[in-house]
C-alpha positions in Angstrom: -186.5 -26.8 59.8 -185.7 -23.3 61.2 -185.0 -22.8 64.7 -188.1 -20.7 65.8 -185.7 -19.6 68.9 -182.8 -18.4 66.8 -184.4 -17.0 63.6 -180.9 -16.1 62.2 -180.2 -20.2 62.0 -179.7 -21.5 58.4 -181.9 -24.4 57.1 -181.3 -25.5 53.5 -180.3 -21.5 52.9 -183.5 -20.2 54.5 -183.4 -18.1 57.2 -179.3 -17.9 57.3 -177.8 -14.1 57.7 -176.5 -12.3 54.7 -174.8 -9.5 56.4 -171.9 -6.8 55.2 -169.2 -5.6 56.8 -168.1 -2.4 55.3 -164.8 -2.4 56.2 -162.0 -4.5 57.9 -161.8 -2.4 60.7 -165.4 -3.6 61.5 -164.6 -7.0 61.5 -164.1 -7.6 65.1 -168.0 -7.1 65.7 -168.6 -9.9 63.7 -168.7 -13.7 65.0 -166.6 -14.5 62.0 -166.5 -18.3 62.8 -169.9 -18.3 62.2 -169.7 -17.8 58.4 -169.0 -18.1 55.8 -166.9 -14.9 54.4 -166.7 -14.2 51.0 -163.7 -11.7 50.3 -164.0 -8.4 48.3 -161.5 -6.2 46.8 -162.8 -5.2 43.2 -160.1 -2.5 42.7 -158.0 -5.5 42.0 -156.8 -8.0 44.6 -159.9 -9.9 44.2 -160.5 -9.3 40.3 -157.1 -10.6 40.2 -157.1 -13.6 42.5 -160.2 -14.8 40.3 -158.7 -14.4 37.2 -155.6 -16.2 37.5 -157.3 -19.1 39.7 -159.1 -19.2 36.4 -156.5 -19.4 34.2 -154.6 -21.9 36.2 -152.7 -20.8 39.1 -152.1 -24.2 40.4 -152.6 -21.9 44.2 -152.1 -17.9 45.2 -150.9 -17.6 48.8 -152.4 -14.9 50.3 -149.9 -13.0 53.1 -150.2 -9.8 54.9 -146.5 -8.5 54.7 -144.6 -7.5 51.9 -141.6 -9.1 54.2 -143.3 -12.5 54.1 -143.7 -12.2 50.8 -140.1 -11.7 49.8 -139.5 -14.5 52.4 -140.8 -16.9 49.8 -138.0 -16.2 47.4 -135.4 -17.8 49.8 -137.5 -20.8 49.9 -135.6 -22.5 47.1 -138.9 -23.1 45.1 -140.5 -22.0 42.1 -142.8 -19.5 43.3 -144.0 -16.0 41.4 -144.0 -13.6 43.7 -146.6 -10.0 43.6 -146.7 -7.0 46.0 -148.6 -4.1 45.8 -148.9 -1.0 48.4 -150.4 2.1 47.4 -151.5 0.6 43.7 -148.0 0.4 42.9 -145.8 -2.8 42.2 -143.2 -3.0 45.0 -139.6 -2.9 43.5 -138.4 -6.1 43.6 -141.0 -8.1 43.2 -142.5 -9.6 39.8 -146.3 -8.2 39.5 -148.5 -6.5 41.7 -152.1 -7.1 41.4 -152.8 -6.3 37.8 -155.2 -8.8 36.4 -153.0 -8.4 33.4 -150.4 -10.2 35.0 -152.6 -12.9 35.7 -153.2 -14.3 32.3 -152.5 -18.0 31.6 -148.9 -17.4 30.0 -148.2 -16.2 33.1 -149.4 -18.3 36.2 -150.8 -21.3 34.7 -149.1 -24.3 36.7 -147.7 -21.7 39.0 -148.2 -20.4 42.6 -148.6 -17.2 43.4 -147.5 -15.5 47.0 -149.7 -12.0 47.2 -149.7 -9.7 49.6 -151.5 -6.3 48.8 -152.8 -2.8 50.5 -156.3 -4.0 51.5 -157.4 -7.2 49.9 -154.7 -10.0 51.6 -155.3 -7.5 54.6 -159.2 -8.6 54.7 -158.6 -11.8 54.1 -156.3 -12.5 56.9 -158.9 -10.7 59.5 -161.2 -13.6 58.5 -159.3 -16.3 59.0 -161.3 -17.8 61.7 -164.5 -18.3 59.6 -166.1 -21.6 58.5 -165.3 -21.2 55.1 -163.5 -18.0 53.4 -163.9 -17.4 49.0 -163.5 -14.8 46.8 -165.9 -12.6 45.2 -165.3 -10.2 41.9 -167.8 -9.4 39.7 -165.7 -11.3 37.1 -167.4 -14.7 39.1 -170.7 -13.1 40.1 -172.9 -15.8 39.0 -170.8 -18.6 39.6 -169.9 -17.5 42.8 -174.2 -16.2 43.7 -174.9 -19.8 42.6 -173.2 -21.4 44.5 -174.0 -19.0 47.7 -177.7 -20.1 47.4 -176.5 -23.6 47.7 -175.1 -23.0 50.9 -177.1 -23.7 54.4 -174.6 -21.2 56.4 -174.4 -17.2 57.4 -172.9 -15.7 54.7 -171.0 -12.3 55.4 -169.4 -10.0 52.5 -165.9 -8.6 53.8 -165.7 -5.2 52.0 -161.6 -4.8 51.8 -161.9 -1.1 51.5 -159.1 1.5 51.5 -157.0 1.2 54.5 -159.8 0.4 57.1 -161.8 2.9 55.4 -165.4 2.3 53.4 -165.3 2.3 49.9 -168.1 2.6 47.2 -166.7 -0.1 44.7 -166.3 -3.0 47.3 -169.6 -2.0 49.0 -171.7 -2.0 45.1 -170.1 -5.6 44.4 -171.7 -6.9 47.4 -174.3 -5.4 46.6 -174.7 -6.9 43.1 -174.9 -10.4 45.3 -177.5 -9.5 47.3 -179.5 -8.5 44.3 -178.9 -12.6 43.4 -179.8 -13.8 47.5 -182.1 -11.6 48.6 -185.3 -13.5 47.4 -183.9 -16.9 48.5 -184.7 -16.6 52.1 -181.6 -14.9 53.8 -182.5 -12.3 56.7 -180.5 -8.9 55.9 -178.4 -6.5 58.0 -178.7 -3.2 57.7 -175.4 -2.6 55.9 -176.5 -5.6 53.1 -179.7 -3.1 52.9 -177.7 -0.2 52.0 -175.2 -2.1 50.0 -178.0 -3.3 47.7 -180.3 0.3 47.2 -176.5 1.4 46.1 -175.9 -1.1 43.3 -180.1 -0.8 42.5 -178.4 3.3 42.3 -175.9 1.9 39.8 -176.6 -0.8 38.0 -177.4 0.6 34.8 -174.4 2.0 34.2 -171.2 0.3 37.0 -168.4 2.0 35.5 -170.0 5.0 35.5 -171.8 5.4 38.7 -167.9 4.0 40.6 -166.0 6.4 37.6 -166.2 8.5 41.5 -164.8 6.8 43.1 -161.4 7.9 45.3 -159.7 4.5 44.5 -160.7 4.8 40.6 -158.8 7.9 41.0 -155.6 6.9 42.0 -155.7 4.1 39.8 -156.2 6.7 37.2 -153.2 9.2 38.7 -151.0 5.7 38.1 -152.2 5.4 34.1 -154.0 2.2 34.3 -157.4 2.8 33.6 -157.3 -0.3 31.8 -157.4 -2.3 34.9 -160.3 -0.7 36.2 -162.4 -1.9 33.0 -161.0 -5.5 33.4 -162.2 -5.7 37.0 -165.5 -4.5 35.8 -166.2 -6.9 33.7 -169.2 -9.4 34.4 -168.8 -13.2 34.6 -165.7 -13.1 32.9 -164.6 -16.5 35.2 -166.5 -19.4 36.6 -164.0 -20.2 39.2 -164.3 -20.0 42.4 -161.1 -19.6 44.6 -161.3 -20.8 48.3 -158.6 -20.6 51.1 -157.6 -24.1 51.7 -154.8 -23.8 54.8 -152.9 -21.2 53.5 -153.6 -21.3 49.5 -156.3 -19.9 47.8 -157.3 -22.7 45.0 -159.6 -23.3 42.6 -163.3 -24.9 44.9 -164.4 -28.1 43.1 
């Protein structure tokens, strides 16, 4: 049963919070212990993270420095390592965070350490919460399904561009409050807003974020391609979830 006192308390899913933050630099006004965070950073970390956990990336390790990542080279094991600052691979390193270089024939059996501009950068902010997995809109379902199943606060970390809002992040979490918002959570303001602009854009995704400042860049760097990937709707099932310091496949 509800708390009457504390209206915000879950109970079986009802009444819990479904809040946004809109980007990491808001995440210090959140109690982030008392969620659970699900992780968003469509343009691709995310896209990415989902699509190799699905094509069986035995774990992707998540770090915030392009320094700790090289680190794991000297560590004697058979790790693949991906860096990406400013869209762009980092010399040196195997991948960025293409979700073409995701594909089974590449990380199946493998672990993966990733550290990008914005997406490992959210992540890490939100370390302290109850539970922290990753949302693209390649798992909607899978992932919205699950949400509803949960009796906790739920809040959607919007990875943004450097600190900064940005629209495709913001839609995507929108797109799972279109899925919650009937099932009893109590919305902020920002989940609000987050879900009149993917009610905005739903009809057409690719063209309503085709503005977007990110899309550009990606654009500038001739991968258009990866932008239609990340696009893509329940392309995965799986669900990736940090367990200590890997992000693996929830069960």
């Amino acid at each position: 049963m509800t708390d009457q006192n504390n209206p915000t308390s879950p109970s079986g899913g009802r009444g819990a919070s479904l809040d946004v933050c809109l980007t990491p630099a808001l995440i210090p006004l959140y109690n982030v212990q008392d969620y659970i965070v699900v992780v968003i950073d469509i343009f691709r970390a995310t896209s990415s993270i989902c699509y190799g956990i699905e094509n069986g990336a035995e774990a992707i390790i998540p770090v915030s420095e392009v320094e700790e990542c090289a680190a794991y080279r000297e560590k004697g094991l058979n790790y693949l390592i991906a860096a990406e600052r400013d869209g762009k691979v980092v010399d040196g390193f195997d991948f960025g965070n293409s979700p073409f270089s995701y594909t089974a024939e590449k990380v199946s059996g493998k672990t993966v350490v990733l550290t990008t501009t914005n997406g490992t950068h959210a992540l890490h902010l939100s370390r302290s919460a109850k539970k922290i997995v990753i949302g693209s809109f390649l798992n909607l379902t899978a992932l919205c399904n699950w949400l509803k199943t949960q009796q906790e606060n739920i809040l959607l970390v919007c990875a943004g561009w450097k600190n900064n809002f940005n629209l495709e992040d913001t839609l995507f979490a929108g797109a799972v409050i279109e899925q919650l918002k009937d099932t009893g959570f109590i919305l902020d303001d920002p989940a609000i807003a987050a879900n009149d602009l993917f009610r905005i854009g739903k009809q057409d995704i690719a063209q309503y974020l085709s503005k977007t400042s990110h899309g550009e860049r990606l654009k500038k760097l001739g991968i258009e391609k990866d932008i239609a990937f990340c696009l893509q709707v329940d392309l995965t099932t799986a669900i990736p979830v940090l367990d200590g310091e890997k992000l693996v496949k929830l069960v």
